[in-house]
BALOBA-1460 file (C-alpha; in Angstrom, 3 decimals):
// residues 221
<rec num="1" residu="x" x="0.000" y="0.000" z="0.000"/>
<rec num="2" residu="x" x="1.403" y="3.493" z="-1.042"/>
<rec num="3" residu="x" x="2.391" y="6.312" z="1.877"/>
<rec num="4" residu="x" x="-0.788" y="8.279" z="0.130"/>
<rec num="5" residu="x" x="-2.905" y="5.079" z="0.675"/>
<rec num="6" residu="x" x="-2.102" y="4.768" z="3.821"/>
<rec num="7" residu="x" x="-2.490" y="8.609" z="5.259"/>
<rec num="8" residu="x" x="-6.035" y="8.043" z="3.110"/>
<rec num="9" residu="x" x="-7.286" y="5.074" z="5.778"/>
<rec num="10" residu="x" x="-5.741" y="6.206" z="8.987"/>
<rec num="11" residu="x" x="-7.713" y="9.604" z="8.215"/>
<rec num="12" residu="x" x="-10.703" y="7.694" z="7.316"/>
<rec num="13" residu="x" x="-10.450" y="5.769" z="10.601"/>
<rec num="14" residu="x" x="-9.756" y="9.297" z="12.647"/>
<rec num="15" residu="x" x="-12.646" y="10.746" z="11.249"/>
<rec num="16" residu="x" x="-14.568" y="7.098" z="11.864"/>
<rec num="17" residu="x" x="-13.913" y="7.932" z="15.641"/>
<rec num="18" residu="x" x="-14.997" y="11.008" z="15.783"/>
<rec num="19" residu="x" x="-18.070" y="10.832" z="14.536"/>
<rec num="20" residu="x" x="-18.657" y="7.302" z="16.766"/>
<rec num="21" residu="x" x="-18.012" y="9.260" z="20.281"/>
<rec num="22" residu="x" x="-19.840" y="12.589" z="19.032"/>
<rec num="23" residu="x" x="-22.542" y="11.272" z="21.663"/>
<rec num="24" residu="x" x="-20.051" y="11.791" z="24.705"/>
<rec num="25" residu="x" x="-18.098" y="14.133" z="24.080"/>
<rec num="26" residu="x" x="-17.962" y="18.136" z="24.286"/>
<rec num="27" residu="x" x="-15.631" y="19.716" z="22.171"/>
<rec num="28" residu="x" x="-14.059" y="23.022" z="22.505"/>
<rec num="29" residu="x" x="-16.355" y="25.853" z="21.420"/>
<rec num="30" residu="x" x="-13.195" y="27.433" z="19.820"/>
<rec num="31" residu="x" x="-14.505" y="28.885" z="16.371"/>
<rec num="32" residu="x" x="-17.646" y="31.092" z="15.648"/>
<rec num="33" residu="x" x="-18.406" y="29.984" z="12.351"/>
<rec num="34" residu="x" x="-18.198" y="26.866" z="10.627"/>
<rec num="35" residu="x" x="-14.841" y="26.979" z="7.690"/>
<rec num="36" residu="x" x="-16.218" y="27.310" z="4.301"/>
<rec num="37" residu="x" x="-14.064" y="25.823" z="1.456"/>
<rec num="38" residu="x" x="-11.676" y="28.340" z="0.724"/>
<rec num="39" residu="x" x="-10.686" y="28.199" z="4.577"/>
<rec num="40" residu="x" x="-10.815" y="24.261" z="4.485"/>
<rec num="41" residu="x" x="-8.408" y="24.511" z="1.581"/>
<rec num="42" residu="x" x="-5.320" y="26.079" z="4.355"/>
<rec num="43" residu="x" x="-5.921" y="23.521" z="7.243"/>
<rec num="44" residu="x" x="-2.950" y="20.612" z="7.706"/>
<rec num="45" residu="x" x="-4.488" y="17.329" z="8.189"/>
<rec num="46" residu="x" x="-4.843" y="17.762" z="11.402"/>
<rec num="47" residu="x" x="-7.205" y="20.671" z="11.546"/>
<rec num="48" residu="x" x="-9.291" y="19.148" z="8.927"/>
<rec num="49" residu="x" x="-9.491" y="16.413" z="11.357"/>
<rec num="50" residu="x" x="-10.838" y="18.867" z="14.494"/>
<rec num="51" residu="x" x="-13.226" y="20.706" z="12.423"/>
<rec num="52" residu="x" x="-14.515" y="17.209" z="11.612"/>
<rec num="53" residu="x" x="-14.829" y="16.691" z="15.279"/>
<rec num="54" residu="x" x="-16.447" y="20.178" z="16.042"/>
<rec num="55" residu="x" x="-19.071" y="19.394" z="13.389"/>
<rec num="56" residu="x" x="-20.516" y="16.552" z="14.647"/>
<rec num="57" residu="x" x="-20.011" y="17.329" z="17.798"/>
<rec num="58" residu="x" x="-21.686" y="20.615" z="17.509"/>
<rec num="59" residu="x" x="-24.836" y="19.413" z="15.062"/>
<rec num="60" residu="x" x="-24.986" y="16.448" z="17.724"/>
<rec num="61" residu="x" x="-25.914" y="19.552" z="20.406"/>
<rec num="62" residu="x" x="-28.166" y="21.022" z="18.038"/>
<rec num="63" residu="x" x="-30.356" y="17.760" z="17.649"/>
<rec num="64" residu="x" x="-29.074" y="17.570" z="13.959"/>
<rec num="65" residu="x" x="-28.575" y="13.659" z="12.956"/>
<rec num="66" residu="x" x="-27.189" y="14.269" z="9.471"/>
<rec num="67" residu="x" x="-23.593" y="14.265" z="9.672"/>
<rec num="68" residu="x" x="-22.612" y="15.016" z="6.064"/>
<rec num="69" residu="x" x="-20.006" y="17.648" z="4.914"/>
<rec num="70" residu="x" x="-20.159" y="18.206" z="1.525"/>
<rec num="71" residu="x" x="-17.173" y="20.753" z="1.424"/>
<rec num="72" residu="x" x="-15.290" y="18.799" z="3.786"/>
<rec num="73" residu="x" x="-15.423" y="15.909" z="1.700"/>
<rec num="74" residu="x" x="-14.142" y="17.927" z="-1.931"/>
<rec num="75" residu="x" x="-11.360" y="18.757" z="0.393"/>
<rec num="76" residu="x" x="-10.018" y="15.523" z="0.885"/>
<rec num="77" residu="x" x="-11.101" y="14.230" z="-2.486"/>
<rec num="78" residu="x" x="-8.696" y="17.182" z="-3.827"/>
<rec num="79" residu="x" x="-5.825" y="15.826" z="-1.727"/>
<rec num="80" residu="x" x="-6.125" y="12.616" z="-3.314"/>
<rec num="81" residu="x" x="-7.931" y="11.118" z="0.303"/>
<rec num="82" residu="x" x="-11.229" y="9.471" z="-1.502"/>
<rec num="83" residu="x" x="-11.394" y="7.254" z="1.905"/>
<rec num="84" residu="x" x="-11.757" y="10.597" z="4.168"/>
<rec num="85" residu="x" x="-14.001" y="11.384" z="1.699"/>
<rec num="86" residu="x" x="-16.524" y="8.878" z="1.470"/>
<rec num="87" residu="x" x="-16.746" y="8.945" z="5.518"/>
<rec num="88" residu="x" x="-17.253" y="12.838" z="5.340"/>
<rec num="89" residu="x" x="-20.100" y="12.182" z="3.198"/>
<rec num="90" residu="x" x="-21.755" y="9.509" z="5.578"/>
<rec num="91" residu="x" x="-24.792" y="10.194" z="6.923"/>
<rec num="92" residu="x" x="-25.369" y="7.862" z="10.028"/>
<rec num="93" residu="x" x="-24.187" y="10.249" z="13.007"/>
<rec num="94" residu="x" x="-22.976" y="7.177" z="15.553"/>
<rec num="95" residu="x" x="-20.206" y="3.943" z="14.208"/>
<rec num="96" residu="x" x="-19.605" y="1.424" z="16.546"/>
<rec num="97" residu="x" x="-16.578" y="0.480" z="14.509"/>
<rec num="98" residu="x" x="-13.485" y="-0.043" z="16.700"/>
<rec num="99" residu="x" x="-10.371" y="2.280" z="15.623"/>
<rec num="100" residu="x" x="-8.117" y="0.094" z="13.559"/>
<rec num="101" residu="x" x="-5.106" y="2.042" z="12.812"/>
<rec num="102" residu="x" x="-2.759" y="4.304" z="15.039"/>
<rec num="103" residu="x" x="-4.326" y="7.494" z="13.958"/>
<rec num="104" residu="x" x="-7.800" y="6.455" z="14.788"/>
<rec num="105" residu="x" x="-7.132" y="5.142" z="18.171"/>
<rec num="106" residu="x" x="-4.896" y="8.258" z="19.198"/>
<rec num="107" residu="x" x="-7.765" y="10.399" z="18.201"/>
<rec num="108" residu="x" x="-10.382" y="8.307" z="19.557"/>
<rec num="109" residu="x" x="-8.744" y="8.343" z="23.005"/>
<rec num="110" residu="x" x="-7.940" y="11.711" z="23.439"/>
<rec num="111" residu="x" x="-12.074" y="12.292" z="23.321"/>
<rec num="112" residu="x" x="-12.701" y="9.658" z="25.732"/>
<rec num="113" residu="x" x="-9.500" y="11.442" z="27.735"/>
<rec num="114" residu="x" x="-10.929" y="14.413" z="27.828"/>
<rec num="115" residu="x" x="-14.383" y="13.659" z="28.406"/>
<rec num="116" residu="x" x="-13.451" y="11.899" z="31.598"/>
<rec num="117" residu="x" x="-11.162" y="14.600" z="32.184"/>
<rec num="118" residu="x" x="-13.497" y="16.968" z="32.099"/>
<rec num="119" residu="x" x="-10.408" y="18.798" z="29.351"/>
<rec num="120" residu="x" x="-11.853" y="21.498" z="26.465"/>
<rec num="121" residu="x" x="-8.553" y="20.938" z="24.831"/>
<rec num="122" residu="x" x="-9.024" y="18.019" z="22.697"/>
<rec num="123" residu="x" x="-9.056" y="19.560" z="19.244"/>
<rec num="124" residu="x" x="-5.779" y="21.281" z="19.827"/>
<rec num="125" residu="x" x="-4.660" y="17.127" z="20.852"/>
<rec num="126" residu="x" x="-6.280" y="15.771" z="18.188"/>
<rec num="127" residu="x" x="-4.579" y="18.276" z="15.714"/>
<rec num="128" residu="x" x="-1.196" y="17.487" z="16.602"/>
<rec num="129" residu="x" x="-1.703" y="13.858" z="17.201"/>
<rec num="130" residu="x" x="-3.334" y="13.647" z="13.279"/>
<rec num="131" residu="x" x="-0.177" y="15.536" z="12.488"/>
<rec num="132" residu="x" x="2.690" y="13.750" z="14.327"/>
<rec num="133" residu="x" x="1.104" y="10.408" z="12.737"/>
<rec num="134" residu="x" x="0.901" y="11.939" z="9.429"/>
<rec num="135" residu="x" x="4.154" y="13.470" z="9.025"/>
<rec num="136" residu="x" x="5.293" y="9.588" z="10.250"/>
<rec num="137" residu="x" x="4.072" y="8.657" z="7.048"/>
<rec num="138" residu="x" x="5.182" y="10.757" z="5.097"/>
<rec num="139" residu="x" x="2.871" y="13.156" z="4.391"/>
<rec num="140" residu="x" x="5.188" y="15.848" z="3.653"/>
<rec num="141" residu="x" x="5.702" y="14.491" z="0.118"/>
<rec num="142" residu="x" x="2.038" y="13.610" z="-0.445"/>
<rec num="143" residu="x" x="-1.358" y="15.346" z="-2.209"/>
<rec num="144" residu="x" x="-3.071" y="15.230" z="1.660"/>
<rec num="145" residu="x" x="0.057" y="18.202" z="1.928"/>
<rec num="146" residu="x" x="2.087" y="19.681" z="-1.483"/>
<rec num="147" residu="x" x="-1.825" y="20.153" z="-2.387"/>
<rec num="148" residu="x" x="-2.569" y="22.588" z="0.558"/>
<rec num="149" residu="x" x="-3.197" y="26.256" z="0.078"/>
<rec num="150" residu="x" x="-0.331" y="28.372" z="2.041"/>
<rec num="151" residu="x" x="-1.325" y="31.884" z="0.716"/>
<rec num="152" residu="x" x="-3.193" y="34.140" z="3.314"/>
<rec num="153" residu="x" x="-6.914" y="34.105" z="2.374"/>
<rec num="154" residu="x" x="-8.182" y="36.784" z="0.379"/>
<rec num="155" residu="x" x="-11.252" y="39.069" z="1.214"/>
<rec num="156" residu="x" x="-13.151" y="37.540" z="-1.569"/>
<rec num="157" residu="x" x="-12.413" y="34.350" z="-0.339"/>
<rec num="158" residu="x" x="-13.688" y="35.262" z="3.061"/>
<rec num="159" residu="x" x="-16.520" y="36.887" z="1.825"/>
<rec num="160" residu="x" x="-16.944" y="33.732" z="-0.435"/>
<rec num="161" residu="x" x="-17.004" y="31.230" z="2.934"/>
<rec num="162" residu="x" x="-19.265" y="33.640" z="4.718"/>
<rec num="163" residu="x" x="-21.982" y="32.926" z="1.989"/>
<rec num="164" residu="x" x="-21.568" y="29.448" z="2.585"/>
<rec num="165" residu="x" x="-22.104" y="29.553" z="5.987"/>
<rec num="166" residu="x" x="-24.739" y="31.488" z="6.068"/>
<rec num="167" residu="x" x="-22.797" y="34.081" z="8.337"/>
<rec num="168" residu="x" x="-25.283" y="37.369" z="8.251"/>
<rec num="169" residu="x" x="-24.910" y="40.489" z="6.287"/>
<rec num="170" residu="x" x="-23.353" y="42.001" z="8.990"/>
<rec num="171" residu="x" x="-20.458" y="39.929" z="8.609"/>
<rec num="172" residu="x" x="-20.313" y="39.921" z="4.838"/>
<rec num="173" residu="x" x="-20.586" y="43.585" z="4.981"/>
<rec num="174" residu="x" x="-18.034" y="44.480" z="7.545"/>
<rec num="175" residu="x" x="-15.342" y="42.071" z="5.416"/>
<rec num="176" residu="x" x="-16.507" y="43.543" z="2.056"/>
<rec num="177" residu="x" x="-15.559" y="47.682" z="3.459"/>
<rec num="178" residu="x" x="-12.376" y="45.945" z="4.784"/>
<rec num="179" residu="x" x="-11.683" y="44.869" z="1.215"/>
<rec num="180" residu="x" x="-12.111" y="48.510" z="-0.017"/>
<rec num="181" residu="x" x="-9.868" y="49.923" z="2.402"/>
<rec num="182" residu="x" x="-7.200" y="47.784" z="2.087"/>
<rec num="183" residu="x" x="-7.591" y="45.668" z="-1.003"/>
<rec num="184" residu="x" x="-8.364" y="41.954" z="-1.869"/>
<rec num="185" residu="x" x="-5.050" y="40.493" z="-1.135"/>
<rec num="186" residu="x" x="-4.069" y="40.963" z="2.675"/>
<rec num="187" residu="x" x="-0.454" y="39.746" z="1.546"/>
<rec num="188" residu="x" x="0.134" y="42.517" z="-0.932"/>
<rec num="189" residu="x" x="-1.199" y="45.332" z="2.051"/>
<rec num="190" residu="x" x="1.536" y="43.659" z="4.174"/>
<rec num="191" residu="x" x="4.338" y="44.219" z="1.341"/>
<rec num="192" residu="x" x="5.431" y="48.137" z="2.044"/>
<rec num="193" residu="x" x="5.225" y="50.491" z="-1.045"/>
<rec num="194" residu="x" x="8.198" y="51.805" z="-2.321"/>
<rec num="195" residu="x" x="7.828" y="55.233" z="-1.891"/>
<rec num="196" residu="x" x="6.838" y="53.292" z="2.419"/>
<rec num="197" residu="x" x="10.759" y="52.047" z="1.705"/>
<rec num="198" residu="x" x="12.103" y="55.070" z="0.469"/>
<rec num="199" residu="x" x="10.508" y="56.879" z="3.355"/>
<rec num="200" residu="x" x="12.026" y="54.832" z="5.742"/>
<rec num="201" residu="x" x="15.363" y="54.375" z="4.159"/>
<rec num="202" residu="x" x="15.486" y="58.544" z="4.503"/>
<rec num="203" residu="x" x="14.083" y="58.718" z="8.215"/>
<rec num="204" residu="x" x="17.135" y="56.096" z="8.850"/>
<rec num="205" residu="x" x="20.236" y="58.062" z="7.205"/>
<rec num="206" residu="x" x="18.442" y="61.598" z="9.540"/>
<rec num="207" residu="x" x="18.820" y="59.341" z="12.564"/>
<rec num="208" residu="x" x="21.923" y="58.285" z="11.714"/>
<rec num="209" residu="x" x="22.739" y="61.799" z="10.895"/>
<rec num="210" residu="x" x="21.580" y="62.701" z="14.198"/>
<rec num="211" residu="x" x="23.378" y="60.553" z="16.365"/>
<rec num="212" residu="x" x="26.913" y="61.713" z="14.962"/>
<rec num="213" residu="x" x="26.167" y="64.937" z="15.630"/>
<rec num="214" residu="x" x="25.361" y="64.387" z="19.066"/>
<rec num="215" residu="x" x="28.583" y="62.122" z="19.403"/>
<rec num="216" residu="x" x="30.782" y="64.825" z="17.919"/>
<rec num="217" residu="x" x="29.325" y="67.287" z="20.499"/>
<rec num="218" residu="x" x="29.559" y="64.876" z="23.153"/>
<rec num="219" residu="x" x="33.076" y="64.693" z="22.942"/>
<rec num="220" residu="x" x="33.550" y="68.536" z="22.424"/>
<rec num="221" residu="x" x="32.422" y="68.527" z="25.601"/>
């Protein structure tokens, strides 16, 4: 079985897991909206993994029984995962399915860890368990990682996720004035102009200017 193959089932099995204890457990309430796709497309595996957990664990709170995510599931189909795929797509909210690889029954007992615990940490475990099993299999060289998205996310990408979620006008609107301020591309507003690097290159050689002077009359005196 390839490296690729092999990510493709111990994700499966994670996400397997998750969805089987979504009954018990009580995951951190650490995000306000659901990721949309263009958000989904930056995670590591290991985040794609928690915000699997979050779902279900958060549509299990709000009585919903379908555990299906659609965008979730594209996501790993584009990183070559069509396992992770097909179990993002599943409908049936509870698995009694023991874990049956290393990933799965990391993941699986950090929830039953922290549900005994009484811990609101477990995505943040889960994350870098996924990871530190991943990377052990080399996912460095794999689709599941050269396919992620490493660019900062655009406004209209934002804007684009909000839609999906349903996030409010509000929202929308506040991200789309943003956008007209400072542009589409939050990288390029980071990058400093040149007449920014002139500026500064000028306000450096007057300080430096200053401080002879001052040393030259310093040792006048």
């Amino acid at each position: 079985m390839s490296k690729s193959r092999n990510i493709d089932s111990e994700v499966a099995d994670a996400l397997r897991q998750m969805r089987k204890i979504s009954k018990t457990g009580r995951a951190e309430n650490n995000r306000s909206l659901r990721p949309g796709r263009n958000t989904l497309r930056r995670m590591d595996t290991g985040e794609l993994v928690g915000a699997y957990r979050q779902e279900v664990v958060d549509r299990h709170i709000h009585g919903i029984e379908d555990t299906r995510w659609d965008s979730l599931a594209t996501e790993f189909e584009r990183r070559e995962l069509r396992e992770a795929a097909e179990e993002a797509r599943r409908r049936a909210p509870y698995d009694h399915q023991d874990a049956t690889t290393a990933m799965g029954t990391v993941a699986g007992g950090i929830v039953v860890g922290a549900v005994i615990a009484g811990s609101f940490r477990e995505n943040t475990q889960i994350e870098n368990a996924v990871n530190d099993r991943a990377n052990e299999l080399g996912a460095a060289d794999e689709p599941v990682e050269t396919q992620r998205e490493t660019s900062v996310l655009s406004h209209s990408e934002y804007i684009a996720d909000l839609e999906e979620v349903d996030a409010g006008d509000d929202a929308i609107s506040a991200i789309a004035y943003s956008a007209e301020l400072n542009g589409d591309n939050p990288e390029e507003a980071m990058m400093p102009s040149a007449e920014e690097v002139e500026t500064d290159m000028v306000s450096g050689a007057v300080l430096e200017e200053i401080a002879e002077a001052e040393d030259t009359q310093a040792a006048e005196l």
